[in-house]
N, C-alpha and C positions, 0 to 999 in steps of 0.2 A: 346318475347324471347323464343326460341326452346328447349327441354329437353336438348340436348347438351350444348348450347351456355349455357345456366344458370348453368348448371353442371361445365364448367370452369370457368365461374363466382366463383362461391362458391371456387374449387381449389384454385383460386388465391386471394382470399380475406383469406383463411383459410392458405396459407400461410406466407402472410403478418401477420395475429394474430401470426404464432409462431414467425416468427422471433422479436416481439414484445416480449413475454415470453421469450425467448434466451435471449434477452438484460436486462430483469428483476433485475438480479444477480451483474449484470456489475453496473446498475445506483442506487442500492443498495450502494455498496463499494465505490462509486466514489461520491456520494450525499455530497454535500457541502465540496469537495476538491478542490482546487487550481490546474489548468490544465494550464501549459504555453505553448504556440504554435506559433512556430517559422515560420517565413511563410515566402518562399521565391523559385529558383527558377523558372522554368518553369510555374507553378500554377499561376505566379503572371504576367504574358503579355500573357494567355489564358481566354478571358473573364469569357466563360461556367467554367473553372477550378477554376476562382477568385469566381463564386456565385457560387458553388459547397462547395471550403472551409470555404467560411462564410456563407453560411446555415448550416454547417457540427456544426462550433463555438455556432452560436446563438443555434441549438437544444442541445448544450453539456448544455449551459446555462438553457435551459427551462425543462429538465431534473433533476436540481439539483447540477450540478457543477459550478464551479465557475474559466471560461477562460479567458485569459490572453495571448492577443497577443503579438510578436513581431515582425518587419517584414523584411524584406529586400529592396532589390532597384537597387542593381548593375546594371542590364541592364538598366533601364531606366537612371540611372545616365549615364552609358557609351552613351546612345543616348542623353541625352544632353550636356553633354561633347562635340561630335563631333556636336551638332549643334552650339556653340559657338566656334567651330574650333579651340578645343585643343586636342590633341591626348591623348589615355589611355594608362601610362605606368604599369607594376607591377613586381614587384620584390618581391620572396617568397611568390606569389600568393595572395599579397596585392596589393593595387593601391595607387602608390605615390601620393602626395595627396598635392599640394601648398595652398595657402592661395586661389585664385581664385577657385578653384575646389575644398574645404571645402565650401565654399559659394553656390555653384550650387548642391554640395549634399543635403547640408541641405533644399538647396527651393525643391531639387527631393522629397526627402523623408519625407518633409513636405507634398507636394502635394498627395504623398503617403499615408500618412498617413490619410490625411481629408476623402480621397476616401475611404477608407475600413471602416472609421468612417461616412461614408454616408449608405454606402451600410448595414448596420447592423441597426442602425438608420432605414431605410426604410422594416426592415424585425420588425419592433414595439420594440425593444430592444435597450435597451439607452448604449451611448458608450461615450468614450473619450479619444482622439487623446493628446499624448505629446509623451516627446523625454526624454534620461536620463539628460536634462540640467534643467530639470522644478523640484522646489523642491531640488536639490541634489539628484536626484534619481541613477544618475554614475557619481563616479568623477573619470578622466581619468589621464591617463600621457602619454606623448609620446611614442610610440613603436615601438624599434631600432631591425629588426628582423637580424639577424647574423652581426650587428654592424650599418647596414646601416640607413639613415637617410632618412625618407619615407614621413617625413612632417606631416599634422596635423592625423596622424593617431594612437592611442590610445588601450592603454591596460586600462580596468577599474581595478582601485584600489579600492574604498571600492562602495558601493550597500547601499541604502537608502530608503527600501520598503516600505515608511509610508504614503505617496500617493498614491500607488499601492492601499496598504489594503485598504487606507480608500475609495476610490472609487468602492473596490469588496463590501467592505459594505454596500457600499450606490446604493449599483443593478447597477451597471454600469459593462459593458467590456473594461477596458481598452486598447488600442492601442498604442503600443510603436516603435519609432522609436530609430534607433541605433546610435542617438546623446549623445554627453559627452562631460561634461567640464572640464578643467583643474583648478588647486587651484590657477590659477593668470586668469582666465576668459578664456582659449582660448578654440575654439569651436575643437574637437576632433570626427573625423567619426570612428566610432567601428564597428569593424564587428561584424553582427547579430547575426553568434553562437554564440560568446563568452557575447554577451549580453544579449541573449536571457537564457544562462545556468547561467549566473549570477544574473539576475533576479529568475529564478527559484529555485534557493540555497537562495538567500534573504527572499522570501516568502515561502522557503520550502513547494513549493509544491508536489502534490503526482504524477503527471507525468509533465515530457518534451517530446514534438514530435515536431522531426525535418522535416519540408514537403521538401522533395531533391529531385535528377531528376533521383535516383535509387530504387532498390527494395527494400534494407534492405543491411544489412552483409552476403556476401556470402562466404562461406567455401573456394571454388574454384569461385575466381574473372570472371572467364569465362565460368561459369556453372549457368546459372538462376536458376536450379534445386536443388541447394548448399545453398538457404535461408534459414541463421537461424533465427528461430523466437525467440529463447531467447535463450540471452548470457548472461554468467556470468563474473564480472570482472575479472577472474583467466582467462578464455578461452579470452577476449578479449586482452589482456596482450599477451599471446601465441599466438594468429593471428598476433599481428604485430611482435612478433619476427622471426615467421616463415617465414613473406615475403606475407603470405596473404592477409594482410591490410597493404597498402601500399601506396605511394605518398599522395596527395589531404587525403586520407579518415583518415589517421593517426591524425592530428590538429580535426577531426571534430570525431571521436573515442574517443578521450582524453577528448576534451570536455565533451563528454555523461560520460566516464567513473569519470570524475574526479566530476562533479554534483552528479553524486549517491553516490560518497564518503562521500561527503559534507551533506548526505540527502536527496537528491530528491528519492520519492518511484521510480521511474523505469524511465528511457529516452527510447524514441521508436524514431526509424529512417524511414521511411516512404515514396512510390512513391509517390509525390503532385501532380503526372498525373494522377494518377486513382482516377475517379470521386469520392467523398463520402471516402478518404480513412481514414480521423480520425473515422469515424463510425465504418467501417468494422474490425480499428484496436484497437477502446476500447471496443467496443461492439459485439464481438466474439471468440472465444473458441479460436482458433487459431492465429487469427489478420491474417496483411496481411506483417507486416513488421517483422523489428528485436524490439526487445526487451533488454536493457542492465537492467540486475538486481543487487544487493549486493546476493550472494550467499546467506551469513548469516540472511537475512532478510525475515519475516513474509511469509506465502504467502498467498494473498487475498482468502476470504471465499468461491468464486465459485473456486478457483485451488485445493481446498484440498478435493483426493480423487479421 
């Protein structure tokens, strides 16, 4: 090796030491809290982007925190939908959902679910794959969005964390799919945010991040330059009155907002296209995404100052 060539050598290794020290403060604060991570998306039918987000998971874990999946499915269910040759209707940006197509969800999102409890398993980290029907973990009720009748598809009523914990305590990562039962047995498909935010308000945990196929909250919907990285629920509130937050992002805002209400330390909204990006967004000064916070609340030991 040449005076030069080892000279970058050393550069680049003495950079990876800091950004180790950089993160010091972060796995401090966050050491043995409850992290749920909603995982869906684009992330999730890009291979490199699928062992991306669960190496991202397993080192939250081997660090000290304690994550908590949940995942989604949509495309792959819409592609086996149309391999059994039923068409995908939705209304209110739900997918009607017959007794037939609650059956092919549940085997998607099961098969869904094994896989990312493979893939974690195989990185020496013990995991375990269920749905909110095991235990009573959601129990669901039908959800009629502006009166309409959408079939087996489900608003969770009450959350039963007691399976979660006891598996965070016994070193396992849980894997959760966005199944839910009804109080006379029927099977209910939940959508992932709202299961994923109600899981996290059950176990009170100290963040939610949601992995979507945007950058974060933008000031100006049509300026990438307009991310903000931390919102407060009074300025999130005023974005959707203003007309900024808008369509699609309003249901998936409320969500986040309505978790921190409930207790969750902070929801983060997050690209699941950028490689690595639960790292770059618990474990740097800035993040990459938005951040919704409670105004009134604490602020972590590396913010102050």
């Amino acid at each position: 090796m040449s005076g030069n060539e080892r000279e970058n050598y050393m550069n680049k290794i003495t950079d990876k030491a800091e950004t180790l020290i950089e993160a010091l403060p972060y796995i401090r604060d966050f050491n043995n809290k409850i992290v749920v991570v909603k995982y869906g998306g684009s992330a999730m039918i890009d291979k490199d982007l699928e062992e991306s987000v669960i190496k991202d998971v397993v080192l939250l874990k081997l660090v000290g925190m304690k994550p908590v999946i949940v995942h989604g499915g949509g495309k792959e269910i819409s592609k086996w939908l149309s391999n059994f040759g039923k068409e995908t209707q939705f209304i209110d940006g739900l997918r009607v959902t017959d007794a037939e197509t609650v059956e092919i969800a549940e085997m998607v999102l099961n098969k869904v679910n094994k896989n990312l409890v493979q893939m974690i398993e195989g990185l020496g980290i013990k995991a375990v794959g269920v749905s909110g029907k095991d235990a009573g973990l959601a129990v669901a009720q039908k959800k009629t969005p502006n009166g309409n009748d959408i079939g087996y598809v489900g608003d969770i009523k009450s959350v039963n964390p007691e399976l979660i914990m006891k598996l965070i305590e016994d070193d396992y990562i849980p894997v959760i799919a966005p199944i839910g039962m009804g109080e006379n047995g029927e099977t209910f498909n939940i959508n992932a945010d709202d299961m994923a935010s109600a899981v996290a308000v059950g176990l009170n945990a100290e963040k939610l991040a949601f992995l979507t196929d945007i950058d974060g909250v933008l000031r100006d919907p049509s300026d990438p330059s307009t991310l903000i990285s931390v919102l407060t629920l009074k300025a999130a509130e005023e974005l959707i009155n203003n007309g900024s937050i808008s369509g699609g992002m309003i249901p998936k805002i409320n969500n986040c907002t309505d978790a921190v209400k409930k207790g969750v330390g902070r929801v983060h909204i997050l690209d699941g296209r950028r490689e690595h990006c639960l790292l770059l967004e618990f474990f740097t000064k800035r993040g990459i995404g938005t951040a919704i916070i409670d105004a009134e609340r604490k602020l972590y030991a590396h913010e102050i100052g």
